[in-house]
PDB file of N, CA, C and O in Angstrom:
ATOM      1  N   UNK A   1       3.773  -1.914  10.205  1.00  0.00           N
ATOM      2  CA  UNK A   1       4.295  -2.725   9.122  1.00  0.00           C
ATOM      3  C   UNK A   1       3.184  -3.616   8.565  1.00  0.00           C
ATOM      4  O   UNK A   1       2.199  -4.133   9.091  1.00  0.00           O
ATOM      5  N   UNK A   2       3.726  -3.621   7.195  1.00  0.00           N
ATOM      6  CA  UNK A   2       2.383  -4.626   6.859  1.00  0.00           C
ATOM      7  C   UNK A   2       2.688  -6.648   7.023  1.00  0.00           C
ATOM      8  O   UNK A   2       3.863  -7.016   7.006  1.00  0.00           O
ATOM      9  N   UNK A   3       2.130  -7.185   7.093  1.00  0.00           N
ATOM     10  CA  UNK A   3       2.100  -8.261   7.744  1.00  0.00           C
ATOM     11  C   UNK A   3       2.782  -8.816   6.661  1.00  0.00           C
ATOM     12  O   UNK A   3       2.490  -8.746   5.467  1.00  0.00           O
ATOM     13  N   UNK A   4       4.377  -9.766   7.576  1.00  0.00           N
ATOM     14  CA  UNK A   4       5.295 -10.708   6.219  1.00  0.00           C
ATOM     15  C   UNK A   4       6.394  -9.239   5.121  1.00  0.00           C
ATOM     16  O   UNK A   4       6.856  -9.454   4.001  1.00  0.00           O
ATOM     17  N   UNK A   5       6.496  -8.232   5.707  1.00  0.00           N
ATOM     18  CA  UNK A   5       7.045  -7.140   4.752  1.00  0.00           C
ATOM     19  C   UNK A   5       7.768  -6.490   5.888  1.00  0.00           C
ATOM     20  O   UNK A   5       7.860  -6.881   7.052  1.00  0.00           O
ATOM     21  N   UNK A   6       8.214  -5.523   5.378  1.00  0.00           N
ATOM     22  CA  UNK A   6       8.967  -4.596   6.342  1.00  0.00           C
ATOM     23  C   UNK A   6       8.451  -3.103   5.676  1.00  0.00           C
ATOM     24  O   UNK A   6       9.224  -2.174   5.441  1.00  0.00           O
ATOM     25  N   UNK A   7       7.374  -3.084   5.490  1.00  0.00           N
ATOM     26  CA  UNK A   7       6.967  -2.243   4.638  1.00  0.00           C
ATOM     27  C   UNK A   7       5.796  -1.333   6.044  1.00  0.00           C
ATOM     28  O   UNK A   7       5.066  -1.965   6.807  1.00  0.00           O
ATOM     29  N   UNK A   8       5.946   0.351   6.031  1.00  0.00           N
ATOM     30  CA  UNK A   8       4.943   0.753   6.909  1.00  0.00           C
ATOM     31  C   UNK A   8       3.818   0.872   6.112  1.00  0.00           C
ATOM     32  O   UNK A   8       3.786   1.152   4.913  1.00  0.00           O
ATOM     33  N   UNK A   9       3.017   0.670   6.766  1.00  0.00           N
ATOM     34  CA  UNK A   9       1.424   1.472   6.204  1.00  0.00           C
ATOM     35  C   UNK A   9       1.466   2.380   5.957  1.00  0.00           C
ATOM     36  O   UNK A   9       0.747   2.689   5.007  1.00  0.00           O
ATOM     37  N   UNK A  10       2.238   3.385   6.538  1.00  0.00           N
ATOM     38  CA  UNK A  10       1.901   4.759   6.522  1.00  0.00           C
ATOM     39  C   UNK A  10       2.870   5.105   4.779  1.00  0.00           C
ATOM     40  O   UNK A  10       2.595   6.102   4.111  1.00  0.00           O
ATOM     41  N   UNK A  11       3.572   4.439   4.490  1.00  0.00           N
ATOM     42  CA  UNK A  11       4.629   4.430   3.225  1.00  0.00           C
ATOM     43  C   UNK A  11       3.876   4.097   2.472  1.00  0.00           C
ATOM     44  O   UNK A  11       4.116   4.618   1.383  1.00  0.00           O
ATOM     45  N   UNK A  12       2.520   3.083   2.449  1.00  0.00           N
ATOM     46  CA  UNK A  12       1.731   2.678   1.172  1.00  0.00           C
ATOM     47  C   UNK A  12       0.502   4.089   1.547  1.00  0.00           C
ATOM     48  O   UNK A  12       0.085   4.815   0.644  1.00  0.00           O
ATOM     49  N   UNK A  13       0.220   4.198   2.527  1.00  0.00           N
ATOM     50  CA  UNK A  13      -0.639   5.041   2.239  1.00  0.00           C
ATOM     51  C   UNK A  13      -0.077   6.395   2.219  1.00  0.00           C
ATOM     52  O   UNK A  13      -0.920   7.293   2.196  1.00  0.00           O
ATOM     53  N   UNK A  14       1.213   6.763   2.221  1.00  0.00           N
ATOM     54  CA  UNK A  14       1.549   8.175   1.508  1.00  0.00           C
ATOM     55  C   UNK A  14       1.686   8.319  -0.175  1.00  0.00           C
ATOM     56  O   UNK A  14       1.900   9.245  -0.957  1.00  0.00           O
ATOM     57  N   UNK A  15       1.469   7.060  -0.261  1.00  0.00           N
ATOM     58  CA  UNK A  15       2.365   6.443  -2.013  1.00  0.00           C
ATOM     59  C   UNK A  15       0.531   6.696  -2.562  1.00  0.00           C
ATOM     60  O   UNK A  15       0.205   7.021  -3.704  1.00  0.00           O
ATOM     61  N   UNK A  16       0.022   6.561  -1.952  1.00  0.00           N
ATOM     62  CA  UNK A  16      -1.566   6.214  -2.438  1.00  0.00           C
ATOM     63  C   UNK A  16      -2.034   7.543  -2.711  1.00  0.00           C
ATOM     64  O   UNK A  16      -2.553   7.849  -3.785  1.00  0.00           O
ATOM     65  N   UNK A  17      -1.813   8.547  -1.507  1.00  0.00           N
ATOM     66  CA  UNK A  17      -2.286   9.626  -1.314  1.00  0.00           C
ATOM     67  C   UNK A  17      -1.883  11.050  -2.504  1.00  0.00           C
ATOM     68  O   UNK A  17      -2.441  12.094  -2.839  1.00  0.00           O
ATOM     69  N   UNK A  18      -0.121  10.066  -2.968  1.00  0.00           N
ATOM     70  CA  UNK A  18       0.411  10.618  -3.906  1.00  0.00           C
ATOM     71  C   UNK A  18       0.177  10.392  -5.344  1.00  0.00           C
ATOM     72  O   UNK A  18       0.893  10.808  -6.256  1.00  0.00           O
ATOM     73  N   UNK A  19      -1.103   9.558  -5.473  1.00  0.00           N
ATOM     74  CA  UNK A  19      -1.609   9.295  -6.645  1.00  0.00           C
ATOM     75  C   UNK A  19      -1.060   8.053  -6.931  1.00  0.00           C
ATOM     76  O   UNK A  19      -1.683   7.416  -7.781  1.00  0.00           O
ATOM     77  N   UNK A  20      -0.023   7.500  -6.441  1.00  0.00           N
ATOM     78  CA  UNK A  20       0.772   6.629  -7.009  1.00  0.00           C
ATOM     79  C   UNK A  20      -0.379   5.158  -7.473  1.00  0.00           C
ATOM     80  O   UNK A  20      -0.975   4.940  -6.418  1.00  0.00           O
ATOM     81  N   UNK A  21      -0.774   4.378  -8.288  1.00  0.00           N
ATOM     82  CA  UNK A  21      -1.534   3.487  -8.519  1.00  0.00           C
ATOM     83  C   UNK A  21      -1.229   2.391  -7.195  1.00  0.00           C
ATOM     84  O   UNK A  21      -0.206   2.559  -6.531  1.00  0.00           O
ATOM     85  N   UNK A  22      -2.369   1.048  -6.802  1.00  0.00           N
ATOM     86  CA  UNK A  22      -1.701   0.470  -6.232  1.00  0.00           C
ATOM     87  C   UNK A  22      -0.822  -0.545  -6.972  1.00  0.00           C
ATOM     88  O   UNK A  22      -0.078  -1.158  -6.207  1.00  0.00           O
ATOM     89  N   UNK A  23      -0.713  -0.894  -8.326  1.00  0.00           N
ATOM     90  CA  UNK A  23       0.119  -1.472  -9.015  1.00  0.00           C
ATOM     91  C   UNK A  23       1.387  -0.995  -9.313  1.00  0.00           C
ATOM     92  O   UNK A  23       2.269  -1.778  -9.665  1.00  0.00           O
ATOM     93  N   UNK A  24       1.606   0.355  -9.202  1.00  0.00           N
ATOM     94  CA  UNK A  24       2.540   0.782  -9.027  1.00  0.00           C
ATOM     95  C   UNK A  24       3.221   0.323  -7.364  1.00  0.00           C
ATOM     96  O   UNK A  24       4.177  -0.388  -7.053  1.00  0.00           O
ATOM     97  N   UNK A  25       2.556   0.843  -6.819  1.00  0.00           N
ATOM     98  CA  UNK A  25       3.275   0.354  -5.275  1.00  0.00           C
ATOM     99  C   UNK A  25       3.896  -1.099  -5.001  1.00  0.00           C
ATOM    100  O   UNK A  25       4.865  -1.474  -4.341  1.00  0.00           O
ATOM    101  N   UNK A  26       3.069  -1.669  -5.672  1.00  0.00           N
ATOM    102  CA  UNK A  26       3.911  -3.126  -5.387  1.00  0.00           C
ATOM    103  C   UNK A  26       4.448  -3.441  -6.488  1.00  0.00           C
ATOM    104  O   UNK A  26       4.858  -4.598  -6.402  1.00  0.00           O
ATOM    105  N   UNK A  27       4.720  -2.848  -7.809  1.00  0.00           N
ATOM    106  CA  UNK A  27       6.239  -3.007  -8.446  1.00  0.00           C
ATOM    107  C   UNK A  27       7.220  -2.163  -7.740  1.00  0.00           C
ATOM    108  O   UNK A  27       8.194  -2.885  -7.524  1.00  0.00           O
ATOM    109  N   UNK A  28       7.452  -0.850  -7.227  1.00  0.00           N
ATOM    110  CA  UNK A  28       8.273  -0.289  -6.048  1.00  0.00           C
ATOM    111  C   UNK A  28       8.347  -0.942  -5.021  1.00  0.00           C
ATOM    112  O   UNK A  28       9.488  -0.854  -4.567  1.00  0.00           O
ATOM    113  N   UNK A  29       7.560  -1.695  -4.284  1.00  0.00           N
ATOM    114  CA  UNK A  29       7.771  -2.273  -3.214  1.00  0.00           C
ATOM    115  C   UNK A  29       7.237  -4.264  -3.151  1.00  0.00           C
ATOM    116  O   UNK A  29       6.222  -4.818  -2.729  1.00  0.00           O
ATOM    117  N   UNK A  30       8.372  -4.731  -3.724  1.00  0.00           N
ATOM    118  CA  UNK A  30       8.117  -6.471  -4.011  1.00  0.00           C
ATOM    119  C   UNK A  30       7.695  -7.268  -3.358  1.00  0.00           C
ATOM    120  O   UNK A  30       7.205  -8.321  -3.766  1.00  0.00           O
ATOM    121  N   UNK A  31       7.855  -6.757  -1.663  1.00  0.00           N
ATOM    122  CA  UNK A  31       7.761  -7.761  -0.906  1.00  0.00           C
ATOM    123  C   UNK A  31       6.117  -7.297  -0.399  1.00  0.00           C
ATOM    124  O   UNK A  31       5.603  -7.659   0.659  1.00  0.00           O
ATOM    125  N   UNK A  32       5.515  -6.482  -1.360  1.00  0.00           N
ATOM    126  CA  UNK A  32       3.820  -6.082  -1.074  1.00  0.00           C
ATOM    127  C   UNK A  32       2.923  -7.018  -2.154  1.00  0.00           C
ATOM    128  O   UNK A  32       3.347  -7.177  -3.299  1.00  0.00           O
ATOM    129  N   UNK A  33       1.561  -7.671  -1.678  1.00  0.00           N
ATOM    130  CA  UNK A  33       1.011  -7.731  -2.699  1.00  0.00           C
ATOM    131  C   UNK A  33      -0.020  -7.111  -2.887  1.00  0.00           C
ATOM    132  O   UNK A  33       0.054  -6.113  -2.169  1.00  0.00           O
ATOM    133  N   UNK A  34      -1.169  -7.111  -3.562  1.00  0.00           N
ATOM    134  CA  UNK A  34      -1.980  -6.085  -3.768  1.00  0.00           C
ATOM    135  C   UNK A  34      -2.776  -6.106  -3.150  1.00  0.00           C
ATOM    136  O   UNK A  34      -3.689  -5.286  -3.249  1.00  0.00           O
ATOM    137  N   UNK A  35      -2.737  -7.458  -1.884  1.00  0.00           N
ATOM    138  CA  UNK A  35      -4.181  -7.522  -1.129  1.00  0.00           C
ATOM    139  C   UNK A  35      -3.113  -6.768   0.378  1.00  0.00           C
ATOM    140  O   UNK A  35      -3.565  -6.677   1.520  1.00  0.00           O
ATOM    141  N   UNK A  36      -2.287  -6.508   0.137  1.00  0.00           N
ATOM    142  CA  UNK A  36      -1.508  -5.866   1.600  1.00  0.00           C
ATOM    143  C   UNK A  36      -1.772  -4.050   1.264  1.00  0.00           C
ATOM    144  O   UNK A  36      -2.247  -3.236   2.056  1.00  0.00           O
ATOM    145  N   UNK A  37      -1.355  -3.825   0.037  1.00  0.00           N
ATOM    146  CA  UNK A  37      -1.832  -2.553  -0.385  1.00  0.00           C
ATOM    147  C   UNK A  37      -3.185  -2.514  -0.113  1.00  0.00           C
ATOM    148  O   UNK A  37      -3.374  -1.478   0.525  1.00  0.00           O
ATOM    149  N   UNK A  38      -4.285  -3.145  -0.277  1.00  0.00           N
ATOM    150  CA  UNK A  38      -6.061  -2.839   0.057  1.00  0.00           C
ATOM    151  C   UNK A  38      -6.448  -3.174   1.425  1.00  0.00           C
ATOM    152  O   UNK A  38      -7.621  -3.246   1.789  1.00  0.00           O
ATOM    153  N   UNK A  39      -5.750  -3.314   1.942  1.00  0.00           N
ATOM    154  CA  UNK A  39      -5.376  -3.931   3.604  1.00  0.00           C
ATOM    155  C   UNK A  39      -4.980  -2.819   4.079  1.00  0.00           C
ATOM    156  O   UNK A  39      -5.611  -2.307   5.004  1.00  0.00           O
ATOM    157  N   UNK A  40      -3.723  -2.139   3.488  1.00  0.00           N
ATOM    158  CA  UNK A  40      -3.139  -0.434   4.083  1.00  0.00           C
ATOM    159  C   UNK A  40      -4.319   0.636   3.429  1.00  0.00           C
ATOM    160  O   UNK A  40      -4.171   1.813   3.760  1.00  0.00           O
ATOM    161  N   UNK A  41      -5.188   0.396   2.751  1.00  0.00           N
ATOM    162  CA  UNK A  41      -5.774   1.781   2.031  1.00  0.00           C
ATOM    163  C   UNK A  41      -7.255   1.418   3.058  1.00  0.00           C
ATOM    164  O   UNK A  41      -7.942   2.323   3.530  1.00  0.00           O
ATOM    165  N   UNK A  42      -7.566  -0.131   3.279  1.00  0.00           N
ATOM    166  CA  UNK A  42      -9.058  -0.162   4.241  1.00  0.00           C
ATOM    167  C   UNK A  42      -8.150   0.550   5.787  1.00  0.00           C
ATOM    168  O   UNK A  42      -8.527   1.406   6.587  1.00  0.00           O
ATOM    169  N   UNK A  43      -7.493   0.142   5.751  1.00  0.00           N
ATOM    170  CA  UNK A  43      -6.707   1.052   7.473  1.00  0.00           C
ATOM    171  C   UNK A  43      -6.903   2.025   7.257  1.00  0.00           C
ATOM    172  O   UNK A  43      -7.876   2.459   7.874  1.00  0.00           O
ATOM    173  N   UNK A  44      -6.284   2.914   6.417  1.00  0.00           N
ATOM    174  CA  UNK A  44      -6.013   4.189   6.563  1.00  0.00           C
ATOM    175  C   UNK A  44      -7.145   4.901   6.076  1.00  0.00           C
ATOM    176  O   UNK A  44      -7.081   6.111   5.856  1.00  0.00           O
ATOM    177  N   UNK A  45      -8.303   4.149   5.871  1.00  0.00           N
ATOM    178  CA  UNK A  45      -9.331   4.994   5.381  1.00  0.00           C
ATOM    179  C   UNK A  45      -9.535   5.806   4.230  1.00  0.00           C
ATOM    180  O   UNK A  45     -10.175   6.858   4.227  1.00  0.00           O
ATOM    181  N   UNK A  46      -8.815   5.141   2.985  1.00  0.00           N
ATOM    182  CA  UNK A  46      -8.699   5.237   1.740  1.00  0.00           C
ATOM    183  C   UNK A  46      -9.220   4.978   0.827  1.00  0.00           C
ATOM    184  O   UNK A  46      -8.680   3.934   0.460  1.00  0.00           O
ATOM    185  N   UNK A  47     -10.095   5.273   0.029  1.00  0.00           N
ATOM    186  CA  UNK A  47     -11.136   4.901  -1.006  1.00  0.00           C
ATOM    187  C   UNK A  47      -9.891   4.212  -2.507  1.00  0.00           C
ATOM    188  O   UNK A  47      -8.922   4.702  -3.088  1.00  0.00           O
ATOM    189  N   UNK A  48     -10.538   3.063  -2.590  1.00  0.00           N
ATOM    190  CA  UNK A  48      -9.628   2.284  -3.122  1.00  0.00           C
ATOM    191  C   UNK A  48     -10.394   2.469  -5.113  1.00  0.00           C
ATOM    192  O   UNK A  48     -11.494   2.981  -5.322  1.00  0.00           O
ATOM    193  N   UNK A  49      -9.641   2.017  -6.048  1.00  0.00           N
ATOM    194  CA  UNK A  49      -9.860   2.238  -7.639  1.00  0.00           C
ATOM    195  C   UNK A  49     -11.362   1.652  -7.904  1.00  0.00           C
ATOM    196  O   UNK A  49     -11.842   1.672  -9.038  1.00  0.00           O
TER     197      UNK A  49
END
């Protein structure tokens, strides 16, 4: 989960993997902000925009 959310990592980084923007992800998911999304994409070893 990402820290303060109930949100998994593995849910932002499937959303990422799916092209999805990370601005998109945290209008789908409110209780994310964009430094929790670059927080799940440095975890998961994700090359960020």
């Amino acid at each position: 989960m990402i820290a303060g959310t109930r949100v998994p990592v593995s849910m932002v980084l499937d959303c990422l993997a799916a092209g999805i923007s990370p601005k998109e992800v945290v209008a789908e998911y409110p209780t994310l902000t964009s430094e929790g999304v670059q927080a799940a994409a440095a975890y998961g070893g994700v090359a960020g925009p």
